[in-house]
C-alpha positions as a printed NumPy array, in Angstrom:
array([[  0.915,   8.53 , -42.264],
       [ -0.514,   7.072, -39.13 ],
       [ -0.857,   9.082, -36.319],
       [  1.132,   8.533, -33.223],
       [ -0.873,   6.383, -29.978],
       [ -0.86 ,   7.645, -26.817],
       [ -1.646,   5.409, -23.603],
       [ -2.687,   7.419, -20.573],
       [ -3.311,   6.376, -17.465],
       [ -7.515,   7.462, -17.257],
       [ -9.54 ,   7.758, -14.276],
       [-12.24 ,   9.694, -15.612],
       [-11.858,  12.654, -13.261],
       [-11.519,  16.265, -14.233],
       [ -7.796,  16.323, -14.835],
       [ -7.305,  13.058, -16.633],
       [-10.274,  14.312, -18.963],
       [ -8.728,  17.729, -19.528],
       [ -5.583,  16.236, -20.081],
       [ -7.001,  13.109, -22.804],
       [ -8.598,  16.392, -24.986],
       [ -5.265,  18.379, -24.645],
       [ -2.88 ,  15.599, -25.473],
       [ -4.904,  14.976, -28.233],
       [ -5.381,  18.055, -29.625],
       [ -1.478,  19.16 , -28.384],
       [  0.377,  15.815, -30.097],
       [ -2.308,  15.221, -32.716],
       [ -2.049,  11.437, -31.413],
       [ -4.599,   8.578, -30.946],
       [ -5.641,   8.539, -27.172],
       [ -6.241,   5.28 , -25.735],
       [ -7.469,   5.035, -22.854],
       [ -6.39 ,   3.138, -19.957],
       [ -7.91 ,   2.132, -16.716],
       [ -7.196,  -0.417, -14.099],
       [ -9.893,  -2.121, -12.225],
       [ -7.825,  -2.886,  -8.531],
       [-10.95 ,  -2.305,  -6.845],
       [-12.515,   1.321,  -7.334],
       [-16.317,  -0.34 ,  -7.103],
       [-18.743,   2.394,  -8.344],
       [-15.981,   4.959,  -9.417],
       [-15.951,   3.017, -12.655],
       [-19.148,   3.405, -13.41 ],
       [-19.262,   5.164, -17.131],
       [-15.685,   5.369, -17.809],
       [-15.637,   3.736, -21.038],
       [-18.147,   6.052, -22.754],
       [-17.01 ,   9.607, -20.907],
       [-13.888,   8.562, -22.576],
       [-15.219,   7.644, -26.049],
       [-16.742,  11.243, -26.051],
       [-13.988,  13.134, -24.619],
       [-12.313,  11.748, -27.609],
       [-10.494,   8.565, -26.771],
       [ -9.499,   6.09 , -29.765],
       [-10.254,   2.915, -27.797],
       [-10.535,   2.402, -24.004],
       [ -9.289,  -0.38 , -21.952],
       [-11.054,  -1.203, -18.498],
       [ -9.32 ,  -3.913, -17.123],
       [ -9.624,  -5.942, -14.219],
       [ -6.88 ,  -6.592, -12.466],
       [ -8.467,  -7.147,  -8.795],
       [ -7.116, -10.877,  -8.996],
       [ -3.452, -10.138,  -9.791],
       [ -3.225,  -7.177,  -7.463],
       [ -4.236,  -9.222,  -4.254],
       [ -1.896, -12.049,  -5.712],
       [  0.893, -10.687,  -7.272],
       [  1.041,  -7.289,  -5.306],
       [ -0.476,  -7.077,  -1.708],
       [  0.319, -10.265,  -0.78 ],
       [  3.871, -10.608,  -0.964],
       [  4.284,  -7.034,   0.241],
       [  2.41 ,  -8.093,   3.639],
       [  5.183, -11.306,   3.197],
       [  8.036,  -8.336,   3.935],
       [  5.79 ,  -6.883,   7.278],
       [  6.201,  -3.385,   4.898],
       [  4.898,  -0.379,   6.835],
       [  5.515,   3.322,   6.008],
       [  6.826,   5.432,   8.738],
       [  5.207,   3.173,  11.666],
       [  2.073,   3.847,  10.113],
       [  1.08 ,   3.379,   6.433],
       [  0.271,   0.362,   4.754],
       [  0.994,   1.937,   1.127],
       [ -2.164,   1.236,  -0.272],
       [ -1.714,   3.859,  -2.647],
       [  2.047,   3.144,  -3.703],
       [  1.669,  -0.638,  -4.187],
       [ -0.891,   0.084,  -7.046],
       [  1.362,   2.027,  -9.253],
       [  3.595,  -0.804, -10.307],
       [  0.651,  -2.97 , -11.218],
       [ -0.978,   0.339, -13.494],
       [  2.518,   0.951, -15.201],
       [  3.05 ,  -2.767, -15.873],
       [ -0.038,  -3.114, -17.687],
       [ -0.204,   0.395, -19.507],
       [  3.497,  -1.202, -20.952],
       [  2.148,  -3.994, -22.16 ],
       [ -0.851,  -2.174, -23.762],
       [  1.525,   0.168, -25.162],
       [  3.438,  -3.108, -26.816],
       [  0.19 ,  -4.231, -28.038],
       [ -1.168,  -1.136, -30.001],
       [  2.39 ,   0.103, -31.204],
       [  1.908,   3.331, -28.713],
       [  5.443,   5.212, -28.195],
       [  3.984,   7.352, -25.524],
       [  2.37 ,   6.875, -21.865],
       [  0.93 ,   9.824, -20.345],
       [ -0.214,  10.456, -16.673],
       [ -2.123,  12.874, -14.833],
       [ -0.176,  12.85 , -11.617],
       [  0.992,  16.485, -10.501],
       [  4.771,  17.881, -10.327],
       [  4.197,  17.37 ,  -6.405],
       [  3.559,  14.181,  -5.231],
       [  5.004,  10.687,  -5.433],
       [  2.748,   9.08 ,  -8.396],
       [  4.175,  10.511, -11.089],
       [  8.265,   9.518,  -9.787],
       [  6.269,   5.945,  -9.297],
       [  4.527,   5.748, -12.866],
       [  8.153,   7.068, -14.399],
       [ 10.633,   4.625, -12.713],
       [  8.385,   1.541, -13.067],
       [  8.103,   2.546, -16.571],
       [ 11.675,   2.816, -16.911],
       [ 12.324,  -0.536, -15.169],
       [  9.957,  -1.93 , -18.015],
       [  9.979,  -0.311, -20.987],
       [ 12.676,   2.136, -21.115],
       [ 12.586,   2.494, -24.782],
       [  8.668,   4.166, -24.325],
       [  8.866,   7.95 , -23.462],
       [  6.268,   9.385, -20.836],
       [  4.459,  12.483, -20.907],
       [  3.759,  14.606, -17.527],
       [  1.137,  17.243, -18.77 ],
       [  1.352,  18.923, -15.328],
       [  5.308,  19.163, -15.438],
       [  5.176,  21.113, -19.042],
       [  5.089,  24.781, -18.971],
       [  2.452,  24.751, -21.75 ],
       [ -0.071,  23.101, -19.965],
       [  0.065,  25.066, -16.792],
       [  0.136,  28.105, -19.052],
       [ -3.113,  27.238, -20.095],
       [ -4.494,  25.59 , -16.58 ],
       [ -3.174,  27.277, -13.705],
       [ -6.236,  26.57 , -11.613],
       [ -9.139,  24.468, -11.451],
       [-11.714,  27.069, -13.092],
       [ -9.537,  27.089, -16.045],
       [-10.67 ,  23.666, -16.652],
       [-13.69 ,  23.868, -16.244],
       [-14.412,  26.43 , -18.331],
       [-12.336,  24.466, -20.653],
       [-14.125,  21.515, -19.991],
       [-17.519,  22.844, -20.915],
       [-15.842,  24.371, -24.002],
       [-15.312,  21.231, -25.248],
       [-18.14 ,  19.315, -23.747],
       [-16.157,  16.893, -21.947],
       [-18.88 ,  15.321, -19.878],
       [-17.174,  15.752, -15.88 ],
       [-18.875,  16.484, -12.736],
       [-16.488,  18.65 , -10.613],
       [-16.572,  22.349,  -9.009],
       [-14.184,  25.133,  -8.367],
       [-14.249,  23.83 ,  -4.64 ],
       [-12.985,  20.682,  -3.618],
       [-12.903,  19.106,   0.061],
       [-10.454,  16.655,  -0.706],
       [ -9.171,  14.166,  -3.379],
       [ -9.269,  10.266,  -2.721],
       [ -7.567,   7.253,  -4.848],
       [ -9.467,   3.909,  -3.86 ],
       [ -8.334,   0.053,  -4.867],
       [ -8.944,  -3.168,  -2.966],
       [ -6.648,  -2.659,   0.054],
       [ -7.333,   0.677,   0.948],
       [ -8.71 ,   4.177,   0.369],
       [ -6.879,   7.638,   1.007],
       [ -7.784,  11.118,   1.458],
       [ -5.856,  14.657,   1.011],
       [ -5.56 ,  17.993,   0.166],
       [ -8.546,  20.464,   0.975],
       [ -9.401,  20.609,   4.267],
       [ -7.268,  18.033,   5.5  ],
       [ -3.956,  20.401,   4.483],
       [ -4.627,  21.886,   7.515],
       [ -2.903,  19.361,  10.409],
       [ -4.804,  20.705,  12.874],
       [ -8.125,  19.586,  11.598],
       [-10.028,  16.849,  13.283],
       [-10.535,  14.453,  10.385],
       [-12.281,  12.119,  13.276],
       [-14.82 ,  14.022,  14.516],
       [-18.954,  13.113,  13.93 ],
       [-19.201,  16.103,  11.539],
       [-16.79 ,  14.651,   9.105],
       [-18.037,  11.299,   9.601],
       [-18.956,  11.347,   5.693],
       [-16.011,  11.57 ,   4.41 ],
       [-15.478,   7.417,   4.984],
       [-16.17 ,   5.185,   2.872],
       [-14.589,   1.67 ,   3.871],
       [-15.236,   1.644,   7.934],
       [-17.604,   3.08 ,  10.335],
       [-16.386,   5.193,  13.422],
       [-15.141,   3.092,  16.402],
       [-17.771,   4.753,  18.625],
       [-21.004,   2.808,  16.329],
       [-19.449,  -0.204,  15.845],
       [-21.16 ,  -3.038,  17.236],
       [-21.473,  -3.263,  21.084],
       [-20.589,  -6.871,  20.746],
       [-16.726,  -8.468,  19.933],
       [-16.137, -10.45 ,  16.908],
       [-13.769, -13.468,  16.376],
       [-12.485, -14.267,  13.392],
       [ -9.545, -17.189,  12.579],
       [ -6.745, -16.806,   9.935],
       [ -5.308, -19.76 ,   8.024],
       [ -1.767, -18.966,   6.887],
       [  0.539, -21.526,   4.165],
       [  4.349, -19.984,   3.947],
       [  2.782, -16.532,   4.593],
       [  0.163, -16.033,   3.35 ],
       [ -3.766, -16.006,   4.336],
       [ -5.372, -19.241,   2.461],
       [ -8.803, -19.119,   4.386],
       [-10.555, -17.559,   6.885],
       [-13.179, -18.86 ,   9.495],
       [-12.   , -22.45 ,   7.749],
       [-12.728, -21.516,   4.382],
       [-10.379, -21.489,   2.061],
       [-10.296, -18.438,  -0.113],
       [ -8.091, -16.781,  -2.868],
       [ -5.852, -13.761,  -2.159],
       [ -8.848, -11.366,  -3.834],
       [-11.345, -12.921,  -1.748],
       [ -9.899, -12.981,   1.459],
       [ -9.089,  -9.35 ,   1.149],
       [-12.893,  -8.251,   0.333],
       [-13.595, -11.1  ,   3.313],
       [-11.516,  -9.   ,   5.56 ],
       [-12.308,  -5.47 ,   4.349],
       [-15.956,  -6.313,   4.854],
       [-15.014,  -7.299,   8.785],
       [-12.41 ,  -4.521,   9.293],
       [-15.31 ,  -1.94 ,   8.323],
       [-17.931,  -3.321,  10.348],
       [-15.713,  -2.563,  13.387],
       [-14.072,   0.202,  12.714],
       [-10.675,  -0.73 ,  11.978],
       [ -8.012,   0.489,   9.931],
       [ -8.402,   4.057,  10.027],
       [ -4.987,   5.847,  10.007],
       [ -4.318,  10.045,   9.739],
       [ -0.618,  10.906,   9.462],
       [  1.991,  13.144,   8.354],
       [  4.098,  11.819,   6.035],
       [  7.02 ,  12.505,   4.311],
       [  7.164,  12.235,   0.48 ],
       [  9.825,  11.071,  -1.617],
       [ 10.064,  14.571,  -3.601],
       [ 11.079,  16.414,  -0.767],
       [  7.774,  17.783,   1.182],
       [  5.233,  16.534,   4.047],
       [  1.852,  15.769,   3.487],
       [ -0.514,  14.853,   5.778],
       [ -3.152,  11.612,   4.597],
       [ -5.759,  10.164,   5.982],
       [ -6.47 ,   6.059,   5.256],
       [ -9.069,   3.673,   5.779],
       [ -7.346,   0.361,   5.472],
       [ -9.759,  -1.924,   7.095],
       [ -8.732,  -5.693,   5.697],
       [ -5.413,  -4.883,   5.339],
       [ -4.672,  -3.962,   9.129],
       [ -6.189,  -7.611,  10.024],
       [ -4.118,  -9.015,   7.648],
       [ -1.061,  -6.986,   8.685],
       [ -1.528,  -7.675,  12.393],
       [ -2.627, -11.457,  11.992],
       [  0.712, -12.581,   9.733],
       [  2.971, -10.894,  12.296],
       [  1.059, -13.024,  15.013],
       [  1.84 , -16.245,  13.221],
       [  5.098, -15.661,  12.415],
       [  6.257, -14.891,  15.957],
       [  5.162, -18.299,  16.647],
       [  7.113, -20.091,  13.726],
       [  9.867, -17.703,  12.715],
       [ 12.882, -18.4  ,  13.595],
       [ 14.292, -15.297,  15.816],
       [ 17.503, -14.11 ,  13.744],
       [ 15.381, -14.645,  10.543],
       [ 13.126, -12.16 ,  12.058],
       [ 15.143,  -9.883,  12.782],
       [ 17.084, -10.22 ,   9.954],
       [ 13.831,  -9.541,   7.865],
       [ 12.657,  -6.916,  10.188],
       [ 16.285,  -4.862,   9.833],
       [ 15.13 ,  -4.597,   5.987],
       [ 11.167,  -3.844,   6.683],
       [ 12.177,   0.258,   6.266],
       [ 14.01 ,   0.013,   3.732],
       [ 11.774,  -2.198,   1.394],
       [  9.069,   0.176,   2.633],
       [ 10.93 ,   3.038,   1.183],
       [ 11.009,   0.911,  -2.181],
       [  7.279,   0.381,  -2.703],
       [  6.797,   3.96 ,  -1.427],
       [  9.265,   4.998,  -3.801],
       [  8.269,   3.559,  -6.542],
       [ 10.915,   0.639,  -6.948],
       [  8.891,  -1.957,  -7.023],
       [ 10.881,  -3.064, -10.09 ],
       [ 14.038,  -2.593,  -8.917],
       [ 16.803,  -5.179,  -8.494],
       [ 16.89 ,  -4.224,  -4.839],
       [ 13.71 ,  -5.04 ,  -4.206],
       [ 12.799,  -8.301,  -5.868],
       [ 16.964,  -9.435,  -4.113],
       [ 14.621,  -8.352,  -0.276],
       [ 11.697, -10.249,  -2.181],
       [ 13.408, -13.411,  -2.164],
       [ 15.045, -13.469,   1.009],
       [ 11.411, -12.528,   2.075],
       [  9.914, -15.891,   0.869],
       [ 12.582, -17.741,   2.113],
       [ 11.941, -16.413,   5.557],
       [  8.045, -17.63 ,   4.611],
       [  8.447, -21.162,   4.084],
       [  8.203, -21.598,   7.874],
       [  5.212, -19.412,   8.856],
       [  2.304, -21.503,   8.548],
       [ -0.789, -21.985,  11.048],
       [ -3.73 , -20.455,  12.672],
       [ -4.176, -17.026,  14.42 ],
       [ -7.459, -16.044,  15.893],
       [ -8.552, -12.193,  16.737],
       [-10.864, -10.591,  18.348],
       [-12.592,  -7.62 ,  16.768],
       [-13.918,  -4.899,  19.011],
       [-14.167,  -1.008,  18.288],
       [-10.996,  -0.497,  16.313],
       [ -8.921,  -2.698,  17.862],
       [ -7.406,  -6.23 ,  16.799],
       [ -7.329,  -8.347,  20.015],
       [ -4.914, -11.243,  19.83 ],
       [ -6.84 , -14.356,  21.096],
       [ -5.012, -17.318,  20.188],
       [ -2.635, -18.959,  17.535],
       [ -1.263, -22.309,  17.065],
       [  0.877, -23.753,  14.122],
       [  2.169, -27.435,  13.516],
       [  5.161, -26.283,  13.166],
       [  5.725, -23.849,  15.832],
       [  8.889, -23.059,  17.308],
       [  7.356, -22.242,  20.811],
       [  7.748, -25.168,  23.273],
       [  5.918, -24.753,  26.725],
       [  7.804, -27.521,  27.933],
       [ 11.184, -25.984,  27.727],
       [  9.733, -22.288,  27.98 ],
       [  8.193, -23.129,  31.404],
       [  8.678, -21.565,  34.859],
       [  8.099, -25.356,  36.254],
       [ 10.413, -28.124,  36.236],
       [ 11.58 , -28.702,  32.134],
       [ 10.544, -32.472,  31.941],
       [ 12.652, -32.868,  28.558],
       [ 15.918, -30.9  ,  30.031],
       [ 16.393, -29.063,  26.871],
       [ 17.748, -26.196,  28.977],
       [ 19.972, -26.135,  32.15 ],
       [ 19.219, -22.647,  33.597],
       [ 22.85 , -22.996,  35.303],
       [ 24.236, -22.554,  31.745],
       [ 23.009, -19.354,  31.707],
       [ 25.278, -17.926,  33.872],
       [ 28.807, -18.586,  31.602],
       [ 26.307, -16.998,  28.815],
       [ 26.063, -13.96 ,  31.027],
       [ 29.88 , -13.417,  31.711],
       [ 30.551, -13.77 ,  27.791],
       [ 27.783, -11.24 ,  27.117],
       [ 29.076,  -8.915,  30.172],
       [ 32.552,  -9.065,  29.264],
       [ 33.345,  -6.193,  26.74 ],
       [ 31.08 ,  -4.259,  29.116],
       [ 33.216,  -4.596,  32.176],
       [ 36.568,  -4.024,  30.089],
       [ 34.56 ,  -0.496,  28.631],
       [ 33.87 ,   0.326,  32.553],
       [ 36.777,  -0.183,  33.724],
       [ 38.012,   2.65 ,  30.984],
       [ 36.383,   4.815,  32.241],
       [ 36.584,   3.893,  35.903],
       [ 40.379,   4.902,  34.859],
       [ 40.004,   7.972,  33.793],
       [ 37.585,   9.034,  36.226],
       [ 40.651,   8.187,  38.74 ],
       [ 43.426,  10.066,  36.715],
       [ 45.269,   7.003,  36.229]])
């Protein structure tokens, strides 16, 4: 009889090795191996064969760098999501893309089983699971670090070492750890370790290593830079005139947003199962991007759509940081979200200086702004008759006076 498959989720790390040789050894199962090229650079460097000889039936490295920017990023910059006022989800938006494909991989090698290395305390492994579900609900998932078995066996990280070099699973890793990082094309994050501790100055010169996307404010270059952003319904089509694809205008822009600086968030942040943790981002070409499409579409949005869209911003941010990325509810925000696109369409230009995104300039042929009628001067095309805005007034003032004069009542004892 054929053994069972197995598709986990690999990154080549300590636990994701430990955890390949135990499912294998645990379940008896074919391990294939599954990684997802969004944008890790050097980190998969190796993967392939450290998974071979940790005892892998087959690997899969695939890139998916294209589809993420596409498919993923873009359209969740489309909804203006931001986490708590600060985080662009760099992290969370991955997941669905990882689970989607480890599905399909699973349909194409007759696996039952995915498996993840995500622990019992954070948000990846409730992301993994429900965009699994929302996929595939027939395939089962296995959480190593939610089974009583396996933390039996590993309740720290010396335990796996020693386990590791037991087995000779070929990892590079040590009893002490500073932090833990997950890269991909829109951002990099950093927690645990030292960083657990909110007090600590993750921005100070003697921790200046630990970032790996942008260089500190204080040694960027003395001298501003300008770049200009070509949006079509919403999204970024060139920059500097030259048309690009979704993937390449976010390398274009990461490379810019780390030369100055920018992008560099540290926040406390609350996670879906329950508990705060406190992260540390370096989201360089994102935060241009982010802060360049909400430029253009104050120029050609129409207001109520705005704000209509912008009433919905924390709750589709909840979704992506969720993990319901698949949900009904969020592809039903998704399309009101390009509908509210097919408008917001033009140039923005920024200036580049230290950290900071300078606004400096943005047009659009099909703005909604109109300096003639906007104008503290005399409105040539007498599109607005400033006397009509005092019967506007009264109607707005109205149910104010009638509350007031409630409580001008009781206040008299009448």
């Amino acid at each position: 009889m054929a053994k069972q498959k197995i598709v986990l989720a690999y990154s080549g790390g300590l636990d994701t090795s430990i955890i390949l040789k135990w499912l294998e050894q645990t379940y008896d199962a074919e391990i294939i191996a599954f990684t997802a090229d969004i944008g890790q650079k050097e980190e998969l460097d190796g993967l392939e064969a450290k998974a071979l000889a940790t005892g892998a039936t087959k690997v899969y490295i695939d890139d998916l760098t294209a589809e993420f920017a596409e498919d993923f990023i873009f359209p969740m910059f489309q909804a203006g999501a931001l986490y708590e006022g600060q985080y662009l989800l760099g992290t969370s938006i991955a997941r669905p893309l990882i689970a989607k494909r480890m599905v399909e991989i699973a349909r194409a090698e007759g696996a039952t089983m995915i498996a993840h290395g995500a622990t019992g305390k954070g948000n990846d492994q409730v992301r993994f699971e429900l965009n699994v579900a929302a996929l595939a609900p027939d395939i089962a998932v296995i959480a190593p670090w939610r089974m009583a078995e396996f933390r039996t066996q590993f309740p720290g990280r010396a335990e796996m070492i020693a386990y590791a070099e037991e087995h000779q699973i070929p990892v590079t890793a040590s009893a002490a750890k500073p932090y833990s990082t997950d890269r991909n094309l829109l951002h990099i994050s950093f927690e645990s370790g030292a960083l657990e501790d909110p007090w600590f100055d993750a921005s100070s010169d003697a921790n200046e290593a630990m970032y790996m996307l942008t260089v500190s404010p204080e040694k960027a270059p003395d001298t501003a830079e300008y770049v200009e952003l070509t949006f079509e319904q919403g999204n970024c089509v060139a920059i500097n005139e030259e048309r690009l694809t979704p993937l390449a205008v976010m390398e274009r822009l990461n490379e810019l947003g780390g030369k100055h600086g920018i992008g560099r968030v540290d926040m406390v942040e609350n996670r879906f199962v329950g508990m705060k943790s406190r992260g540390v981002y370096e989201t360089p070409g994102g935060t241009i991007l982010f802060t360049a499409h909400r430029k253009i579409e104050s120029l050609t949005m129409d207001r109520e759509v705005m704000h209509l869209r912008d009433s919905l911003i924390a709750k589709y941010s909840e979704l992506v940081y969720n993990g319901f990325w698949f949900a009904p509810e969020r592809l039903a925000i998704q399309a009101l979200v390009a509908e509210s696109q097919k408008n917001v369409s033009g140039t923005v230009r920024l200036k580049l200086y230290k950290g900071n995104i300078i606004g400096a300039g943005v047009q659009s042929p099909v703005s909604l702004y109109h300096p003639d009628i906007a104008t503290m001067e005399a409105d040539p095309t007498q599109a607005y008759d400033q006397g009509d805005a005092t019967g506007f007034i009264q109607l707005q003032a109205l149910r104010l006076k009638v509350s007031a004069g409630v409580e001008l009542q009781k206040g008299s004892g009448r």
